[in-house]
N, C-alpha and C positions, 0 to 999 in steps of 0.2 A: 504494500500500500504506500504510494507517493504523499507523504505530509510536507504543506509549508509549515514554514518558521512561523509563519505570522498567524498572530489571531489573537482570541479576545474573549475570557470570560467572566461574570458574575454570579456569586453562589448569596445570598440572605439567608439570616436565620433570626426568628422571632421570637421570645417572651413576654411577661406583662411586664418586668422590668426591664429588659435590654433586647436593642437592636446590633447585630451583628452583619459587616458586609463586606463580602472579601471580594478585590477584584485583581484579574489577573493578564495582563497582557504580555506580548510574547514577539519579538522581528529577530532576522537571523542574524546569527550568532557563527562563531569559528566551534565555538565551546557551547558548552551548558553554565550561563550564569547567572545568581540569582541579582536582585535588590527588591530586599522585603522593607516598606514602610508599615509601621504597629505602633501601639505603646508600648513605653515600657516594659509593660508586667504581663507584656507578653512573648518575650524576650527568649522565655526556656522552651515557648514551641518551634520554635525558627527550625527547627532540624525536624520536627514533624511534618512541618509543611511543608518543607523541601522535599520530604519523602512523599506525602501524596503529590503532590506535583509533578516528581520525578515517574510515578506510574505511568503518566499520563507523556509526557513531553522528555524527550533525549538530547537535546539541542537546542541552542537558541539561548538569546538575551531575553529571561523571566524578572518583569516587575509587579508585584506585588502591593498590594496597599489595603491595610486592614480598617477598616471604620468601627467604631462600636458608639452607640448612644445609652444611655440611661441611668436609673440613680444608682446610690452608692457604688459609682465607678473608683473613687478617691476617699481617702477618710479624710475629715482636716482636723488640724491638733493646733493651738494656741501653742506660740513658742515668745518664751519674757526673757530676757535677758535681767534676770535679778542684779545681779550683782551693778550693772549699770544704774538699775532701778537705786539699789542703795547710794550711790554714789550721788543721784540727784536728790535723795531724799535727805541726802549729809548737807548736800549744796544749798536749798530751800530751806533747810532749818537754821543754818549759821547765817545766811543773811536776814532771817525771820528776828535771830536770837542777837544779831550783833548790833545790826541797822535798825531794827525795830520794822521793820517793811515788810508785810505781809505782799507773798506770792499771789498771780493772778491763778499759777497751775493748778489745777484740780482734774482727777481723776481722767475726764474726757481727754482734756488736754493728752497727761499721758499715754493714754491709750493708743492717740491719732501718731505717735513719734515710731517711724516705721523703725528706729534703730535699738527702742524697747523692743517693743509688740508684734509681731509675725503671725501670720495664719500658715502654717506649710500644707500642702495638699500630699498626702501619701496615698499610693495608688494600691489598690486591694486586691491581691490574689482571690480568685472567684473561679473555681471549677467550672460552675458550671456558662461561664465567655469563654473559657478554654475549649469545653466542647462544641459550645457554636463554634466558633472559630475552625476547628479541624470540619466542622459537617459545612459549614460553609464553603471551604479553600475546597473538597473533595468535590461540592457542585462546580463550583468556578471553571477548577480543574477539568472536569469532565466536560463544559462547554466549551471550553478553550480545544480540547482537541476536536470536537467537534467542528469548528471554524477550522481549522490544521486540517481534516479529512477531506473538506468539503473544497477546502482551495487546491488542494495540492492533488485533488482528481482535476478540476481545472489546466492545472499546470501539467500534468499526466495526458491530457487531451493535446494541449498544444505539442508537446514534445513530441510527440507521437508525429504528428501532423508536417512536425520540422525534417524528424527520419524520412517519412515519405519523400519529403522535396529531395534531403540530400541523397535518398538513392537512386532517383530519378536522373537526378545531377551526374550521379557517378554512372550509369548507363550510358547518357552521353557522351563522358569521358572516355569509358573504353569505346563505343562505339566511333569514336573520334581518332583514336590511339590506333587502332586498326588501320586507318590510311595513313598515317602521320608518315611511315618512313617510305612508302610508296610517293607522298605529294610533296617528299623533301627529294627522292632520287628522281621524279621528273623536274622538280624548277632545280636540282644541280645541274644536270643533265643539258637543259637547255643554257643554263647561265655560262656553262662551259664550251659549250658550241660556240656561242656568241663573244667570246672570248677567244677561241682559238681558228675561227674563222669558219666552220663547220667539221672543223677535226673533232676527233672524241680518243681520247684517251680514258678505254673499257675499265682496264685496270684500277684506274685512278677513281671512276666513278663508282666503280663496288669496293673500293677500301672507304672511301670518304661514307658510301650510305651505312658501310658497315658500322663505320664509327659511332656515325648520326643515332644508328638505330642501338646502341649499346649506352651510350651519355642519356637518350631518350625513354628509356625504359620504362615504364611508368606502372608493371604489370604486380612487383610486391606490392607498391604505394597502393594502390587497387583492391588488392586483394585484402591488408591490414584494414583499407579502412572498410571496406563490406564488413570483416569481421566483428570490428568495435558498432558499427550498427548493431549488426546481431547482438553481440555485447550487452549495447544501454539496451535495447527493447527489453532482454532479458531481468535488467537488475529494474525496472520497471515497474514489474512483478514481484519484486520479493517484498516479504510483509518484516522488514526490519529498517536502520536508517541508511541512504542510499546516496546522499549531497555528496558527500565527498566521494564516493565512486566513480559519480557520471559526469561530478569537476575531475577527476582524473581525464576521464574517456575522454572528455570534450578537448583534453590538452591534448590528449595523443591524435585524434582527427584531424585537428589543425596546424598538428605538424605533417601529417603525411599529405595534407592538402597543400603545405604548402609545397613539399618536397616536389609534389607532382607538375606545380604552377612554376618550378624553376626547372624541371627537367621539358617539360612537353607544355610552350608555351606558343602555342597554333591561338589564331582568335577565338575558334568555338573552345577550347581548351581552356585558355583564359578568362572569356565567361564564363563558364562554369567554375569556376574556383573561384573567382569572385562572388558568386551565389554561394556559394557554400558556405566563403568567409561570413560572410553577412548572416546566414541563418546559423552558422554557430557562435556566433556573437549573442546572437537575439536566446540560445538554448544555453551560453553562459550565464545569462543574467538573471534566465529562472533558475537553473540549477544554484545558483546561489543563494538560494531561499526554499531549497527542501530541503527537509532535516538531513 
């Protein structure tokens, strides 16, 4: 089964007190990496959801992002800094006791002085966000490949469609290659006529087509690349990850295409291997985005 890299899912999970909503996107990757955005304290599952995830997706750049609403997400605690407190309250009495000047400060006052008085927000292990959390990421996860299956048969369609052109291509090629050293020994043939006045030296003209026809070869190039056709169709089919195989093949194609555009470069020759370059280009750029 052919999967993109790319896609996209969201899993929710609901009680009377909290909303849980994990969402997961997904473009290609060399690797499998994650970036999980959470809270805090929820920190110790990272490695869990890397594990469902990981059921689901082998490849590709995974971002993550957890939401959760509702109450006692946080405890909050009063934090006093006493010992400051004593310090003003030494301060306030010796000018009370020395000056006779009674303080405007009372109690609110203090309270308001963020360098006493803190509120800290501590955030609350809760089993049961933890379970939303994993039943969430497992839905996400499960639609994400979903989007992964459904593109990457698209992309399975097109490549397919690109093989047809390039063996069509390469039909022409041999069927092109077959005259090549016959339509190089009539224009030597004549060029050398007209050159030596209508003499022909026999000899001369079957070593040089010999030559032609040995530099021009073009019948392994041929043969390799029909093979790696066969090849990608095959790994097409297989129900494991396959990117990196058919970026192999695609390398090896366009070297023996080119091999062949420098050995046997006739004008139908040359078209043709232009058309190939071009649609293995276009079959580079989706193989780059299946897993």
């Amino acid at each position: 089964m052919v999967l993109s890299m790319t896609g996209y899912g969201r899993g929710r999970r609901e009680t009377r007190q909290f909303s849980v909503t994990v969402e997961i996107k997904s473009v290609n990757h060399r690797f499998c990496e994650y970036q999980i955005r959470m809270p805090k304290q929820l920190v110790k599952v990272e490695e869990e959801l890397k594990k469902i995830i990981g059921n689901y997706v082998q490849r590709g750049r995974i971002d993550v992002f957890v939401t959760i609403f509702g109450e006692g997400l946080v405890k909050r605690r009063l934090r006093v800094d006493w010992d400051l407190l004593d310090e003003y309250h030494r301060f306030l009495s010796r000018i009370r006791e020395q000056y006779g000047i009674e303080s405007g400060f009372g109690i609110r006052e203090l309270l308001n002085r963020e360098d006493l008085v803190t509120i800290e927000e501590i955030e609350e292990d809760n089993e049961e966000i933890l379970t939303l959390v994993l039943e969430a990421c497992k839905e996400a996860a499960g639609q994400l490949r979903l989007m992964r299956e459904k593109e990457g048969s698209l992309l399975k369609t097109d490549l397919e469609k690109h093989l047809q052109t390039i063996s069509k291509q390469v039909d022409h090629i041999k069927t092109e290659a077959q005259s090549l050293v016959s339509t190089y020994r009539f224009k030597l043939k004549k060029r050398m006529q007209e050159l030596s006045g209508g003499r022909l030296d026999e000899a001369r003209l079957v070593q040089e087509a010999a030559l032609f026809a040995d530099k021009s070869d073009i019948h392994e190039e041929v043969t390799r690349l029909e093979s790696h056709l066969i090849q990608f169709g095959e790994t097409l089919a297989l129900d494991e990850p396959i990117g990196r195989k058919l970026d192999f093949m695609i390398q090896e194609m366009n070297r023996e295409v080119n091999t062949i555009g420098s050995k046997a470069n006739t004008s139908g020759i040359s078209t043709a291997v232009v058309e190939l370059k071009t649609v293995l280009e276009k079959m580079r750029e989706q193989v780059q985005n299946i897993e």
